[in-house]
DONUZA-501768 format. One record per residue: residue in one letter; y, z negated, x of N, C-alpha, C, O, CB in turn. Coordinates in steps of 0.1 Angstrom, whole numbers, padded with zeros to 4 digits, always signed. Each point is the difference from the previous one (the first is absolute). Glycine has a CB too. Example, Ala and Ser with C-alpha at 12.3 -4.5 7.8 and 13.67 -1.06 7.14 Angstrom:
A-0057-0078+0132+0012+0000-0009+0012+0000+0009+0000-0007+0010-0012-0005-0029S+0023+0019+0015+0011+0000+0009+0011-0008-0008+0011-0001+0005-0017+0023+0007
***
This chain:
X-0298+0138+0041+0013-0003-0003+0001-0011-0010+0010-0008+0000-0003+0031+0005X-0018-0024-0015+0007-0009-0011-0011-0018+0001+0001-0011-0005+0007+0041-0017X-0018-0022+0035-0004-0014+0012+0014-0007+0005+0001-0012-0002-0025+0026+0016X+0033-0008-0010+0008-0006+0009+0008-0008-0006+0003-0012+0001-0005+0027+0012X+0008+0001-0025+0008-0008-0009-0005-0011-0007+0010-0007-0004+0001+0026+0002X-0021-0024-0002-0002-0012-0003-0001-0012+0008+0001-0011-0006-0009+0023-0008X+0006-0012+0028-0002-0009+0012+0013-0002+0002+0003-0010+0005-0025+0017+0006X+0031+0002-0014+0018-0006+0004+0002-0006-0012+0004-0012+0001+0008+0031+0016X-0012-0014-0032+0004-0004-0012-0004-0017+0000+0008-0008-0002-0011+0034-0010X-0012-0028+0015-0005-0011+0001+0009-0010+0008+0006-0009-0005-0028+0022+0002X+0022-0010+0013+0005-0007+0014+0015-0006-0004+0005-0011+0002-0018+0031+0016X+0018-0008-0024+0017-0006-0006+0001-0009-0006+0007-0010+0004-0001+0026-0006X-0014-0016-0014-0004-0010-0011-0005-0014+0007+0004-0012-0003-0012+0033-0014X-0001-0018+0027-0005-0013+0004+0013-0007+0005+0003-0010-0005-0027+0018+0011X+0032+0001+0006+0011-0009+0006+0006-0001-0011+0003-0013+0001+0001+0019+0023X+0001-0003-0034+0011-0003-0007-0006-0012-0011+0009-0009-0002+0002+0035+0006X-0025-0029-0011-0009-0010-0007+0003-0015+0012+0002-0012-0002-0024+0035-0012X+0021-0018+0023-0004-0014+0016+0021-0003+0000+0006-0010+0001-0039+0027+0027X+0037-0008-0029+0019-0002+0002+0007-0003-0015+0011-0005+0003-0009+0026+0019X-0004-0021-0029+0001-0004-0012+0016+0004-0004+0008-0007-0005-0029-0013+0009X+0024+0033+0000+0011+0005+0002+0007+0000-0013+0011-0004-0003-0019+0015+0022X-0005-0003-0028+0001+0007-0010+0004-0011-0012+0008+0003-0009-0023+0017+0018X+0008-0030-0008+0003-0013-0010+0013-0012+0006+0007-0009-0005-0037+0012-0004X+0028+0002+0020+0019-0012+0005+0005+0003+0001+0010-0007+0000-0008-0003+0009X+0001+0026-0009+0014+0007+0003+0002+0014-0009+0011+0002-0003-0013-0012+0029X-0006+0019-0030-0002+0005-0010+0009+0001-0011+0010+0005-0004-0028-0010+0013X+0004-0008-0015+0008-0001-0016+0005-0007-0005+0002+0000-0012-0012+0008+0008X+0013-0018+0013+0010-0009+0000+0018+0008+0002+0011-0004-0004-0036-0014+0017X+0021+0032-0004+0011+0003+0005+0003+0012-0021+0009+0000-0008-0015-0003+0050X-0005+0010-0040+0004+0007-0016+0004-0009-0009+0005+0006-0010-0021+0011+0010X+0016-0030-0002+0001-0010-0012+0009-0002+0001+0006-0002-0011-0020-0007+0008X+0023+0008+0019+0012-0003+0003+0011+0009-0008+0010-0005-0004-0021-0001+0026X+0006+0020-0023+0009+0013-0006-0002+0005-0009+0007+0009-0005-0004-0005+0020X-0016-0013-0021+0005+0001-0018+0006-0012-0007+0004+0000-0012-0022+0015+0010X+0017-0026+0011+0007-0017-0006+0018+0009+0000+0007+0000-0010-0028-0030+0029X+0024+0037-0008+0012+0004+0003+0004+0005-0008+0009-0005-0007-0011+0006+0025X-0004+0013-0023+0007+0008-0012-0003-0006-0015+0005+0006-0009-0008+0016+0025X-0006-0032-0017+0001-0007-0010+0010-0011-0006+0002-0005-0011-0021+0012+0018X+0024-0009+0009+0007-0008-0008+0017+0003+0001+0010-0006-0003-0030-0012+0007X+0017+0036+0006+0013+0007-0002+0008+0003-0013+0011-0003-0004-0020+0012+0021X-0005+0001-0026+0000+0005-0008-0006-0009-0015-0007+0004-0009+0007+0016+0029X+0007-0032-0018-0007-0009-0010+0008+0000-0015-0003-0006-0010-0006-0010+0031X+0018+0023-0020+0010+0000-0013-0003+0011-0002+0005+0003-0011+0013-0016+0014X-0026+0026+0002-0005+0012-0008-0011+0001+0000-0005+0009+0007+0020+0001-0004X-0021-0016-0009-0017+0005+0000-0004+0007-0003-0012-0001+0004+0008-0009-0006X+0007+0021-0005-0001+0019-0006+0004+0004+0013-0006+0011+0000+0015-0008-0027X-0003-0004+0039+0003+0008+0009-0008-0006+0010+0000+0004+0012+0022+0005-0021X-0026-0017+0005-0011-0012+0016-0011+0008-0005-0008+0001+0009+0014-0034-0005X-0013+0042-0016-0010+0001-0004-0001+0021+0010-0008+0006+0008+0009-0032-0039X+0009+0029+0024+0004+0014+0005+0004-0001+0015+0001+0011+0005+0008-0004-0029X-0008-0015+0029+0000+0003+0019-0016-0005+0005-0005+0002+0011+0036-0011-0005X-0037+0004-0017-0015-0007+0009-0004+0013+0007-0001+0001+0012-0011-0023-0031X+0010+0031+0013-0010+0010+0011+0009+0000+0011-0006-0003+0010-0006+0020-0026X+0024-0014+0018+0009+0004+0016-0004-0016+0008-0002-0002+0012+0030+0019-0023X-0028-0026+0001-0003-0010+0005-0014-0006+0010+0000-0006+0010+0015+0007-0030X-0026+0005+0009-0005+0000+0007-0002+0009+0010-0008-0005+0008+0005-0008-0023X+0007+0025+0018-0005+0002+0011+0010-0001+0014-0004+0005+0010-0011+0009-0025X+0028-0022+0015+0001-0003+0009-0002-0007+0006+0002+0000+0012+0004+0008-0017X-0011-0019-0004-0008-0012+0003-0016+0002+0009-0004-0003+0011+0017-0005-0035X-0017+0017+0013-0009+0008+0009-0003+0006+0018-0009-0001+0008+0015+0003-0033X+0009+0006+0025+0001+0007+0013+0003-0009+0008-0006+0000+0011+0012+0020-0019X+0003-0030+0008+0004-0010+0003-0013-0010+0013+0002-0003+0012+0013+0006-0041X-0028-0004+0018-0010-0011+0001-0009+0013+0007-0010-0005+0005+0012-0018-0029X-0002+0035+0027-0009+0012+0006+0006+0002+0013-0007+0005+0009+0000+0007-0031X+0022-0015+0023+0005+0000+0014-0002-0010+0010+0000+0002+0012+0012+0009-0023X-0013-0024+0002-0005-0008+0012-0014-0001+0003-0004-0003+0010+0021-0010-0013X-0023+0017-0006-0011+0000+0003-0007+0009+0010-0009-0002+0009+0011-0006-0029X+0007+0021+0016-0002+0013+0014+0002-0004+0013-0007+0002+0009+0016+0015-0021X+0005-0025+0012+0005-0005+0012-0010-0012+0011-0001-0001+0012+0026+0006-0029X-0030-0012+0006-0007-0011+0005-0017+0007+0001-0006-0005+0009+0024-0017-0021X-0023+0029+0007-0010+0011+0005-0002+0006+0016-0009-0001+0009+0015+0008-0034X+0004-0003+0024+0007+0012+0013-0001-0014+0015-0008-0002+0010+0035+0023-0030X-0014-0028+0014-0001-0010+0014-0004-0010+0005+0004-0007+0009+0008+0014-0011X-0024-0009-0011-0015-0009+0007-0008+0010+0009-0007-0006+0008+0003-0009-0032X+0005+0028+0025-0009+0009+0008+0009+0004+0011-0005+0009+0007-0010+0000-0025X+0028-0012+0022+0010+0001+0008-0002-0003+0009+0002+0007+0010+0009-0007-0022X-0016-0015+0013-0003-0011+0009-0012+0003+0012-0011+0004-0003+0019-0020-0020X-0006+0016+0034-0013+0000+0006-0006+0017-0002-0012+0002-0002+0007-0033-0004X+0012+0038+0007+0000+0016-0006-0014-0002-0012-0009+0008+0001+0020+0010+0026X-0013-0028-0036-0009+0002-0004-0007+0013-0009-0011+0002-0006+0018-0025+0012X+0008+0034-0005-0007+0010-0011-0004+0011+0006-0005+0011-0004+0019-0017-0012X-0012+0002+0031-0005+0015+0011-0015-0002-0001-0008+0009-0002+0028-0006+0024X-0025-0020-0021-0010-0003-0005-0008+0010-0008-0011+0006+0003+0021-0025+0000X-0005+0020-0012-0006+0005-0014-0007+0018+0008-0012+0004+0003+0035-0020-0027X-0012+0019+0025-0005+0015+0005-0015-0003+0016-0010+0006+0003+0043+0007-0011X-0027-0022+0013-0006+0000+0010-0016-0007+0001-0007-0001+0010+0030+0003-0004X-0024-0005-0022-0015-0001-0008-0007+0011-0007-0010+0001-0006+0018-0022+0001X+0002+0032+0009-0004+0013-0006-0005-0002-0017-0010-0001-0005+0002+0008+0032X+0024-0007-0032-0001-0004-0015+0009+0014-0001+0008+0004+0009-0010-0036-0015X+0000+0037-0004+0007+0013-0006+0010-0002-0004+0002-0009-0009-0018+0019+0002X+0027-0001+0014+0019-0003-0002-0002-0006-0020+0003-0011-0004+0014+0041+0028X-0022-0017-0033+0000+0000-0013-0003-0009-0005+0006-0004-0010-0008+0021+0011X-0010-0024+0005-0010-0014-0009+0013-0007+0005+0006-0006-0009-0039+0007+0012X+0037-0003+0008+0013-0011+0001+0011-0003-0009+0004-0011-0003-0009+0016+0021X+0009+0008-0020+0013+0003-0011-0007-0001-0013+0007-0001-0010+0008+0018+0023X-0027-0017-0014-0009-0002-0016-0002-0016-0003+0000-0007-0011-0018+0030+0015X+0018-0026+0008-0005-0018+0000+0014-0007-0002+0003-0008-0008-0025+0009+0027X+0030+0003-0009+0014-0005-0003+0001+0000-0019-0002-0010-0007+0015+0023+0034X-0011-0001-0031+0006+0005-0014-0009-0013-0010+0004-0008-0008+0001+0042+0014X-0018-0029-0002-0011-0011-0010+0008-0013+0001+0005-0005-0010-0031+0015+0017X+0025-0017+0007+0006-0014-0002+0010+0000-0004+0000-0010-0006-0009+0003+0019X+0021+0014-0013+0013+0001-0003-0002-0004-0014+0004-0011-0004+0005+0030+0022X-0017-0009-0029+0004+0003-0013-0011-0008-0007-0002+0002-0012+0015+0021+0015X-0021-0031+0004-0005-0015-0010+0013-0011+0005+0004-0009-0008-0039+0012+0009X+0038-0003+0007+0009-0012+0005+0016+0002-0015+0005-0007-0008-0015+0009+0045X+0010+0014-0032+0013+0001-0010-0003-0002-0018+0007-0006-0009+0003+0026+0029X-0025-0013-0022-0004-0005-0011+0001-0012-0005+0002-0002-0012-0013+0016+0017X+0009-0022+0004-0005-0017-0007+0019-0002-0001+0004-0003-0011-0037-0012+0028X+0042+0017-0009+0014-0006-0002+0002+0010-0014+0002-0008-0009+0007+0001+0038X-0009+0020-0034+0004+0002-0012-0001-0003-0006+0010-0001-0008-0009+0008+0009X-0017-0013-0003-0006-0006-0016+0008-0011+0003+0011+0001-0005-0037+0006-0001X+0025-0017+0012+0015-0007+0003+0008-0001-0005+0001-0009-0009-0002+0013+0022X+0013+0007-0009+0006+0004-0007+0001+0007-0011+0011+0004-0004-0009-0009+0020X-0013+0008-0024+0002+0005-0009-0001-0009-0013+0004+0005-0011-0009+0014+0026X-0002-0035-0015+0003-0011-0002+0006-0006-0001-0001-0010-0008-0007+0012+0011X+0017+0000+0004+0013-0004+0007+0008+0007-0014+0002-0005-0011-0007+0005+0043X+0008+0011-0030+0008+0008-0010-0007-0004-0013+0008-0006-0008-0002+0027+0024X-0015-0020-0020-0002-0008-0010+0003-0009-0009+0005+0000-0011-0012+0007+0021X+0001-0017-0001+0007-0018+0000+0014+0000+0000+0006-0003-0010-0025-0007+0025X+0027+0012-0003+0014-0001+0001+0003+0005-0010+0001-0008-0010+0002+0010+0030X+0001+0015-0024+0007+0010-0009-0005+0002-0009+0002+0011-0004+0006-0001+0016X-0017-0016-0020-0007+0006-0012-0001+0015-0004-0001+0006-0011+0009-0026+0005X-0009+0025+0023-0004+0014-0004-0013+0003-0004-0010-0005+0004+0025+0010+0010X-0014+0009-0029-0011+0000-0005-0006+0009+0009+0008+0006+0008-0002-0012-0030X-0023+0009+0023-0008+0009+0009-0006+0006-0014-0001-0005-0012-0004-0008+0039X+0002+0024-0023-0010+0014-0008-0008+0005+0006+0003+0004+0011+0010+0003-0021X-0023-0005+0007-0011+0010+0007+0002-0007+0016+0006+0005+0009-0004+0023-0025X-0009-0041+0018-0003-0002+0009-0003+0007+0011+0006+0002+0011-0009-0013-0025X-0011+0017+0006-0009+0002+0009+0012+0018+0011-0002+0002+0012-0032-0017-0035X+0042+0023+0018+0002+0010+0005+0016-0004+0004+0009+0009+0001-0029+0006-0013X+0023-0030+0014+0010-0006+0007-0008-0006+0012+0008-0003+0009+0008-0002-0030X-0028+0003+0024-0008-0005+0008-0001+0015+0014+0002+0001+0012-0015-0021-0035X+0010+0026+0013-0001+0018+0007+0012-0001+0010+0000-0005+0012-0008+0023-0036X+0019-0011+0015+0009+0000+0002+0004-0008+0015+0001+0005+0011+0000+0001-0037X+0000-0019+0022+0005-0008+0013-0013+0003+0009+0004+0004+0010+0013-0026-0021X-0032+0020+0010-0008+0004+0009+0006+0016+0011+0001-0002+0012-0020-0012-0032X+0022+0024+0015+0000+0009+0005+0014+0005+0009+0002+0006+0011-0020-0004-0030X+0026-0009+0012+0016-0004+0002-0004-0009+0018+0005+0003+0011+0005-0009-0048X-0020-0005+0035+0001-0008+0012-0010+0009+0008+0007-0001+0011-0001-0025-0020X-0015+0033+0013-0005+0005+0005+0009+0011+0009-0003+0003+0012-0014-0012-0030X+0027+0014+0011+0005+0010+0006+0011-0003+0007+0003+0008+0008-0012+0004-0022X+0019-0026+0011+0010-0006+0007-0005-0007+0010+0007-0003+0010+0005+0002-0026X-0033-0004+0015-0004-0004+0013-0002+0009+0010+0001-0004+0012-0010-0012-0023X+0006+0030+0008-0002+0010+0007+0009+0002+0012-0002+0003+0011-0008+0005-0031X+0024-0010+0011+0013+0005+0006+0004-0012+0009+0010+0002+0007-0001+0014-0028X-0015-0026+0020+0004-0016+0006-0005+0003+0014+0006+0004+0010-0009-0022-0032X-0011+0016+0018-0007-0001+0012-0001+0013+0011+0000-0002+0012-0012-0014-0026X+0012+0026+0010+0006+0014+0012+0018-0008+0007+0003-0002+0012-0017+0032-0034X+0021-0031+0012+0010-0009+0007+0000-0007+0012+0003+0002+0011-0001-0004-0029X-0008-0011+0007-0004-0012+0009-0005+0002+0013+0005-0005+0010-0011-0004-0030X-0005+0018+0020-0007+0003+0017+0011+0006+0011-0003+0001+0012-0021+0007-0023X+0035-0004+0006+0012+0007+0004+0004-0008+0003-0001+0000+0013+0005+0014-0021X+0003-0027+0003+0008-0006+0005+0001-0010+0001+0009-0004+0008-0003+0016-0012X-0016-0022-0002-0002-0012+0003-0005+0000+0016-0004+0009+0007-0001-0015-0034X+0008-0008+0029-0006-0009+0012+0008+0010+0013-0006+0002+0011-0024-0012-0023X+0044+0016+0009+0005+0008+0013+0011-0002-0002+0007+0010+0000-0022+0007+0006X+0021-0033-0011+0019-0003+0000+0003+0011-0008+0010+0006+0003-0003-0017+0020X-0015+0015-0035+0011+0006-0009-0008-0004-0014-0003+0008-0008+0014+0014+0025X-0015-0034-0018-0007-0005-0015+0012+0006-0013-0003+0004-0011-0011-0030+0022X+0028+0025-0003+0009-0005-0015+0007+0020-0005+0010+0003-0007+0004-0040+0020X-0025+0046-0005-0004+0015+0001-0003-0003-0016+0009+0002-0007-0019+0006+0036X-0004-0012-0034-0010+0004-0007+0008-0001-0014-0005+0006-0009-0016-0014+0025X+0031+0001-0017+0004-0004-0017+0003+0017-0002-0004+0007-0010+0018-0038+0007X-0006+0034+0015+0012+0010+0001-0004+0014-0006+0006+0008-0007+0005-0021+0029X-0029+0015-0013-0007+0013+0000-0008+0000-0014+0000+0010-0007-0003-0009+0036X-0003-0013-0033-0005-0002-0016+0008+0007-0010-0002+0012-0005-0005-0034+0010X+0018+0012-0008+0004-0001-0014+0005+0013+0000-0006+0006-0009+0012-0030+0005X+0005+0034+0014-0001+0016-0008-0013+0007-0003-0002+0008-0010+0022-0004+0022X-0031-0008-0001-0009+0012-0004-0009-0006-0014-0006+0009-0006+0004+0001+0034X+0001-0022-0031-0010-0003-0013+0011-0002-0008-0002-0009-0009-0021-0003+0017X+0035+0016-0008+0011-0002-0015-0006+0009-0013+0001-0004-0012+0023+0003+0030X-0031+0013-0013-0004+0004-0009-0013-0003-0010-0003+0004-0011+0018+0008+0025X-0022-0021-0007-0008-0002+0000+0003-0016-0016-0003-0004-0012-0003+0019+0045X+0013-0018-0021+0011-0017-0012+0003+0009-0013-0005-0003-0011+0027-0013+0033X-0016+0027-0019+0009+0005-0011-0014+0003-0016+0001-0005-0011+0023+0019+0034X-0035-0004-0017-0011+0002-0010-0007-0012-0006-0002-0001-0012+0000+0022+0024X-0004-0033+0001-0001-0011-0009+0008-0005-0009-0004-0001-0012-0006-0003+0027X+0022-0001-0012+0008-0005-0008+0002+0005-0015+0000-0006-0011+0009+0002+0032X-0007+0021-0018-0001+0007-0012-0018-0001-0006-0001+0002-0012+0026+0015+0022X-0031-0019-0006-0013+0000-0005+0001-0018-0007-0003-0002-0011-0011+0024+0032X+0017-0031-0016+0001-0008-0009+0007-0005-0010-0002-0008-0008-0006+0009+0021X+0017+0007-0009+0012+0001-0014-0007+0006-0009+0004-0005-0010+0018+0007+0020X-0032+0008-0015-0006+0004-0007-0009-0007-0002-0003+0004-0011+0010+0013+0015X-0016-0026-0001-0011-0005-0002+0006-0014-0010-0004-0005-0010-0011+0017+0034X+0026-0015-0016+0007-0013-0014+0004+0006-0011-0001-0007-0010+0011-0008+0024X-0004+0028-0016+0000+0005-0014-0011+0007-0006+0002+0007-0010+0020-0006+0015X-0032-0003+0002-0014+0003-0007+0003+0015+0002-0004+0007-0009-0002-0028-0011X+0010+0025+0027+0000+0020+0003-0007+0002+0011+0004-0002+0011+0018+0009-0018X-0038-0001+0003-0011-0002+0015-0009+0009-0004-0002+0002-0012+0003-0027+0020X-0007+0032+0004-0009+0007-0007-0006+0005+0018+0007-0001+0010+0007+0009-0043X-0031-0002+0032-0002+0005+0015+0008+0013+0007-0001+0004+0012-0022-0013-0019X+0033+0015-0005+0008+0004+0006+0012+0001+0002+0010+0008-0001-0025-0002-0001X+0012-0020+0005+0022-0003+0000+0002+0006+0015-0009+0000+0009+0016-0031-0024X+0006+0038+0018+0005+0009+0010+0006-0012+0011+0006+0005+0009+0000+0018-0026X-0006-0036+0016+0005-0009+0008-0013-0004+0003+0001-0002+0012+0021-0003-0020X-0035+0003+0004-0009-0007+0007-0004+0015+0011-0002+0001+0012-0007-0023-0035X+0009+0030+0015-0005+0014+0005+0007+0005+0015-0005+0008+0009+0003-0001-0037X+0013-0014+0028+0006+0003+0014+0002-0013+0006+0009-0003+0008+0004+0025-0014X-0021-0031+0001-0004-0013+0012-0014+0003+0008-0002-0005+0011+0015-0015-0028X-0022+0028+0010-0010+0004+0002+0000+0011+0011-0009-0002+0009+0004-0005-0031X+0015+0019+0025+0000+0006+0007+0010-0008+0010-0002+0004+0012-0005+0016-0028X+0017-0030+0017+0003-0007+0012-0008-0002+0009-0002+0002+0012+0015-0010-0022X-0021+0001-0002-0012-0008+0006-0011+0009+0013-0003-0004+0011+0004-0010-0040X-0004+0026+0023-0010+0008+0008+0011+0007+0011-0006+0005+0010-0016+0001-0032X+0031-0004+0021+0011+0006+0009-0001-0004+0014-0004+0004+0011+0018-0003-0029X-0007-0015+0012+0002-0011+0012-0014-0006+0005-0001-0002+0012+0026-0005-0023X-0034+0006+0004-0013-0002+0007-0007+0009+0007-0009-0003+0009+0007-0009-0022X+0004+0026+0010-0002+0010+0008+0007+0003+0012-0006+0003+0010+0001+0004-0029X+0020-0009+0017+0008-0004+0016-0004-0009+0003-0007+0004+0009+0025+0003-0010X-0019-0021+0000-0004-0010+0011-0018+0003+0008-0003-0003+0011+0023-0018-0027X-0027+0025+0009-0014+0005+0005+0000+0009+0008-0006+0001+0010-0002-0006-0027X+0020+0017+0011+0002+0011+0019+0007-0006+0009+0000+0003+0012+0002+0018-0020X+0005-0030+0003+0011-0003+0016-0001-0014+0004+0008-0005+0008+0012+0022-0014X-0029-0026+0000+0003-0011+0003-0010+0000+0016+0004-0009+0008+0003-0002-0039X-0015+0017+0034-0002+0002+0018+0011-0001+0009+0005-0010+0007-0021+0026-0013X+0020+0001+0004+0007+0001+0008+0016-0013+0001+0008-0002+0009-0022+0030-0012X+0015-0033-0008+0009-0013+0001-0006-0013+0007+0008-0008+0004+0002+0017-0025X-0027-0010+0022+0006-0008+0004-0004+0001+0014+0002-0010+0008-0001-0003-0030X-0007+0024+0027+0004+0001+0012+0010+0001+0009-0002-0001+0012-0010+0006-0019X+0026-0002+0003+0012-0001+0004+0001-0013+0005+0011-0004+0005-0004+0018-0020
***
């Protein structure tokens, strides 16, 4: 399983390194929507500083949806994802490989953005390193919920499906990061903050559902 899942994780990164998606359209497109609220919110900078976490993660979800979307319906084409099974690659290693490529791709746009929030808002950061956690575990589990999606509905005339089936089911997901970084800028952190603590259990939830069911989906 975690053979396969690396031969698809690989495979994605490569098309996406050779398509250069992630650096022309990407973060060009997040820079777009923090130039925006920067220069919305330019007469309050105490309150540009207090929305950066909502900020960033819609910026965030934002840059993970197209990326799901454009995942899904490069393998659309030419049925290239029946392919996959029909190499006798394990339903799980597939949904493992997806999630892997998903959440270095979404990784590199945070730090991004989280630069971004920086530079722009002079928002202050604290404890790095368990704001790093945090968004790590946070994207892991909104990739989980993406890509079981994604195999649903992409590449079958219903792409403009995927925003719709996301955003309720990882709201909660938004809601604990967010609150987890609001705590890490007021320096309130610790290994047992109750917001990282239930990004952690999203995280194994939803990776536990997409590893039982992501087969039988994509046999459908």
């Amino acid at each position: 399983m975690f053979k396969d899942a690396w031969l698809v994780a690989s495979k994605d990164l490569r098309i996406e390194r050779r398509s250069r998606v992630l650096t022309n359209q990407l973060l060009p497109f997040t820079l777009v929507i923090l130039i925006i609220f920067a220069f919305t919110f330019d007469t309050h900078p105490n309150l540009l500083v207090t929305l950066s976490p909502g900020l960033f993660w819609v910026a965030s979800l934002f840059a993970m949806t197209i990326a799901l979307q454009r995942s899904f319906s490069l393998e659309a084409e030419n049925q290239a994802r029946d392919g996959l099974l029909l190499y006798g690659l394990e339903s799980a290693g597939i949904f493992l490989g997806k999630v892997v490529a998903i959440v270095i791709q979404s990784a590199i746009v945070e730090l991004f953005i989280g630069f971004g929030i920086v530079i722009l808002y002079a928002a202050p950061l604290h404890e790095v390193v368990f704001l790093a956690l945090s968004a790590f575990t946070a994207t892991i589990g909104i990739s989980c919920v993406g890509v079981v999606f994604g195999a649903m509905v992409t590449g079958r005339s219903r792409d403009s499906l995927l925003p719709l089936l996301i955003f309720p089911v990882v709201a909660p997901v938004l809601l604990s990061a967010t609150k987890a970084w609001e705590d890490y800028v007021r320096g309130k952190v610790s290994l047992g903050d109750p917001w990282l603590g239930l990004l952690v259990v999203f995280a194994i939830a939803f990776g536990a559902v997409g590893v039982l069911t992501f087969g039988s989906i994509l046999e459908e």
